[in-house]
N, C-alpha and C positions, 0 to 999 in steps of 0.2 A: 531624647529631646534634642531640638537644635535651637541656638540661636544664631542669632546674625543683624550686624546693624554694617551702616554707611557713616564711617569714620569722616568726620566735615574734618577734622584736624588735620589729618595726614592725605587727606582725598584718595581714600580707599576703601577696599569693604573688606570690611572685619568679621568671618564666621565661624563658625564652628559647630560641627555634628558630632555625634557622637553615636558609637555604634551598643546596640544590647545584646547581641547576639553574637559574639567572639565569634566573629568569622574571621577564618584562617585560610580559606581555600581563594585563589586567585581564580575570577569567573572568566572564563574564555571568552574572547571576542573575535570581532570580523574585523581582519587586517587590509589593507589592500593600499596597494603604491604604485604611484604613477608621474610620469612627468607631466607639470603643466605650463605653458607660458607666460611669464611675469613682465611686465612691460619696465620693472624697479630693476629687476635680477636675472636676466635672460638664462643666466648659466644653474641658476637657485632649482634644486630638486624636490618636488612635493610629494608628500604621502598624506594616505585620509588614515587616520587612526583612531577605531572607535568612534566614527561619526566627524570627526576633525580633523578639518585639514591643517596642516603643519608643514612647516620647512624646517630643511637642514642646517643648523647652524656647526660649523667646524672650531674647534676649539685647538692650538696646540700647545701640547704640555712635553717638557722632559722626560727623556727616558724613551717614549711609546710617541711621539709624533702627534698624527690628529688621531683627536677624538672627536666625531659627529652627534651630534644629538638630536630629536626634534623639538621643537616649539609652535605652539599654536599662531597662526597668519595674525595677520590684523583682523580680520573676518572673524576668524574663529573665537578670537580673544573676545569680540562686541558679542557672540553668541552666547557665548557661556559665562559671561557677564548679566549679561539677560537673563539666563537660565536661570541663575544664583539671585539676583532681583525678585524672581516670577516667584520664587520657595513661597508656599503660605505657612508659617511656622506649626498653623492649628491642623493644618490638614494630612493626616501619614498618607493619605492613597495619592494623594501629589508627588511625596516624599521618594515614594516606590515605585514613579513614574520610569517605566523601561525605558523610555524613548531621553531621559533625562543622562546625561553626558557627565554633568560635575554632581555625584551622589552626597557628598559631604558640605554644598554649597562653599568649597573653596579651590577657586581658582588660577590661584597662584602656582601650583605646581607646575601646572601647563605652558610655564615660561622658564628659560633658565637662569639665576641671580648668582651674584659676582661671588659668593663665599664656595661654592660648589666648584669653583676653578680652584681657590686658593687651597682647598682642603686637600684636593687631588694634587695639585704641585707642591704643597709640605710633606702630603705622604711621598711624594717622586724625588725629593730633595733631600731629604732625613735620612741619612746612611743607615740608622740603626731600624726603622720601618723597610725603606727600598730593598736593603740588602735581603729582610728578611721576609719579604712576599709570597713566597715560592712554598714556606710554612705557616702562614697566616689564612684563618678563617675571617670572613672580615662581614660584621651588617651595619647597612647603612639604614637613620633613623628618616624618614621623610625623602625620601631618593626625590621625589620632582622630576624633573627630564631624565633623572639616571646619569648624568655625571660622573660624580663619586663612583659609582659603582661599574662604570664601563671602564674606568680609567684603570684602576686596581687589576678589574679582572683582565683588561690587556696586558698588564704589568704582572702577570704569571701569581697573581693570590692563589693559595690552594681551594679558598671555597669565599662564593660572591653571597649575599642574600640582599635584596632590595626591598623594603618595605614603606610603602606608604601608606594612609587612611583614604587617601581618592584611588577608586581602582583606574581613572584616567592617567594618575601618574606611573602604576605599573604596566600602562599598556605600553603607555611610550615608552619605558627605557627597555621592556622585552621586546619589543620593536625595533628599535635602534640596535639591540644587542645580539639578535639573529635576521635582521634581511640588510643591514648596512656592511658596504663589505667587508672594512679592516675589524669590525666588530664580529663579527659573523664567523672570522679566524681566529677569532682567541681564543688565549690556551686555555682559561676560564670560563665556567659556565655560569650564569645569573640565576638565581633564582628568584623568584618575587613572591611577597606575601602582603596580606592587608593586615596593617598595624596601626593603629590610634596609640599617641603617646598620654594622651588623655583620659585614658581606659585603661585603670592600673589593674582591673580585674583580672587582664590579656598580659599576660608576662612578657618578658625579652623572650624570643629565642634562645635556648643555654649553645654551649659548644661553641663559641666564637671566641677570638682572640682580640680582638678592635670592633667597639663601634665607633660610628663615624656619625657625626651630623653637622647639615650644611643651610644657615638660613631661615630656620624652620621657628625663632623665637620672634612673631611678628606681631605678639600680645602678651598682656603680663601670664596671662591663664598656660601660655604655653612653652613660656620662659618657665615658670614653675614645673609645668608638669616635665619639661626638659630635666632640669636639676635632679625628679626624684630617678627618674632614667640613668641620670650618669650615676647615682651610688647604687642603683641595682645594678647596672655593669659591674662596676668595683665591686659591687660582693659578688657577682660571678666569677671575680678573676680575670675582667678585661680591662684592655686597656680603651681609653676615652681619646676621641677627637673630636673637639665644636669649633665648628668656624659660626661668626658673626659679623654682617656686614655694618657699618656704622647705621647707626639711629633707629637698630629695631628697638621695639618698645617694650619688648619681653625681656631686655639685656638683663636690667637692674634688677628685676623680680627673681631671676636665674643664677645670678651672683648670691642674692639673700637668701635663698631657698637651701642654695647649694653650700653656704653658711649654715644655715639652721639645721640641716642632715648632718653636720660633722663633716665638710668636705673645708678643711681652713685656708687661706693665703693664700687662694687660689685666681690668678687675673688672666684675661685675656692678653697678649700678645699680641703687636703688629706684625702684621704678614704682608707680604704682595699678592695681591690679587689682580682682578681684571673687571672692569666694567665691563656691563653686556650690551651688544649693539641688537636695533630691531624692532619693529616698533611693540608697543607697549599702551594699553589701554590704562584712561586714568584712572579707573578706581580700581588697577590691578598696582601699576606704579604710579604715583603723583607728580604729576610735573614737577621737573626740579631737581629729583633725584638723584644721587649721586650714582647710584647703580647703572645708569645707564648714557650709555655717550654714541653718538651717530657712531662714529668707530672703537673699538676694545683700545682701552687705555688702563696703564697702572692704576692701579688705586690700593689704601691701606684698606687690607680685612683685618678683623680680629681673630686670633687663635689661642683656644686652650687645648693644652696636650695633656692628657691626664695617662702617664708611661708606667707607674705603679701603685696596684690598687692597693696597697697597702697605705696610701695616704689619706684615708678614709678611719676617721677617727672614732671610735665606740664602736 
């Protein structure tokens, strides 16, 4: 089933899909990159990925320099905002529309948000993570542009996995992570798989040593399903990373939930982050927003480190 409304409060749209058929396999798609002329950005390099066109956005982080990513144009952003609008909830063969770009009706990933900086620069900062990359398996929950996960696997992780439930967001960060070029040399290889964290039927991945998630609690339904995420890590024996930018709405649900599991005393931490520059459609971000600034400025994220799962109570 899917639902989806138009949040008036936050001037956003709020949806969510959900998949029945545990799909595991990443469906290949048509790549293709090219320069185009921007009359904003002369020097800005575009690629069509999956149908969308995207620019380059440069990020840089300690340790590993730049990291490039893609994000959806302004164009593309008002497309697939459309797309997600047009969803008729009652109709599947709409649902299954090939020609349809965002499958999950959520468009968010398609843009890159300020916690996906902060989480890559706590893990590049943290001596006891940095140092020990090189023997670290590491999945990220909701990759989005891939961020988190180009950043690591530059930073020599011994194994990457990227998983999101839009297969638009795994197009773009295996995109960005073999035809971009300082990505394209790393000594890490990405892998990418579709993952719904709402879909507790679809386990974690086992064999990893950190998960990682960045941003991805932007309702209570998914704050929660976050929480039961982080104590399934913990009883795999990994270690937890959540970054959170202020005023998602899924915070305090994620807190209680991750209460109610047995996971106690557990708060978010100020971190340094980065606003993201670029434009930005309003019912992906709402005017106002603290996430985003004509140019990349400090800003507080919130960070939990969850470093041994034996904090996990019952």
């Amino acid at each position: 089933t899917r639902t989806g409304c138009f949040d008036q409060t936050n001037n956003n749209i709020c949806t969510r899909g959900h998949s029945d058929d545990g799909r595991q396999n990443f469906p290949s798609g048509l790549f293709m990159s090219s320069p185009l002329p921007s009359s904003s950005s002369s020097s800005s390099t575009f690629h069509t990925v999956q149908g969308v066109l995207c620019r380059e956005v440069t990020n840089e982080l300690p340790v590993i320099g730049t990291v490039t990513v893609l994000e959806a144009t302004a164009e593309a952003q008002e497309e697939l905002v459309d797309e997600v609008l047009a969803i008729d909830d009652d109709n599947v063969d709409d649902q299954k529309n090939t020609n349809q770009r965002i499958k999950e009706g959520d468009p968010y990933g398609s843009v890159l948000w300020p916690a996906a900086w902060a989480v890559a620069n706590y893990i590049l900062t943290t001596p006891i993570l940095r140092d020990n990359l090189s023997s670290m398996s590491i999945l990220e929950i909701g990759t989005g542009t891939g961020l988190v996960s180009l950043a690591v696997a530059l930073a020599g992780a011994k194994q990457v996995m990227a998983t999101d439930y839009e297969p638009l967001a795994l197009s773009l960060t295996q995109y960005a992570a073999t035809n971009l070029t300082q990505q394209a040399a790393s000594p890490s290889r990405i892998e990418v798989g579709l993952l719904d964290i709402c879909d507790f039927q679809t386990p974690l991945p086992k064999d990893f040593d950190l998960v990682v998630a960045a941003d991805i609690m932007y309702e209570p339904k998914t704050g929660a399903a976050m929480a039961h995420r982080v104590v399934e890590a913990l009883r795999n024996g990994c270690k937890v990373i959540v970054g959170d930018s202020p005023g998602r709405a899924g915070r305090p649900m994620f807190l209680q939930t991750l209460q109610e599991l047995g996971v106690n005393g557990q708060v978010f931490q100020e971190a340094v982050g980065r606003t993201c520059s670029g434009p930005r459609h309003d019912l992906i971000c709402g005017k106002g927003s603290t996430s985003v600034s004509e140019t990349p400025q400090e800003m507080s994220v919130g960070i939990m480190c969850l470093l041994e799962p034996k904090i996990l109570q019952g």
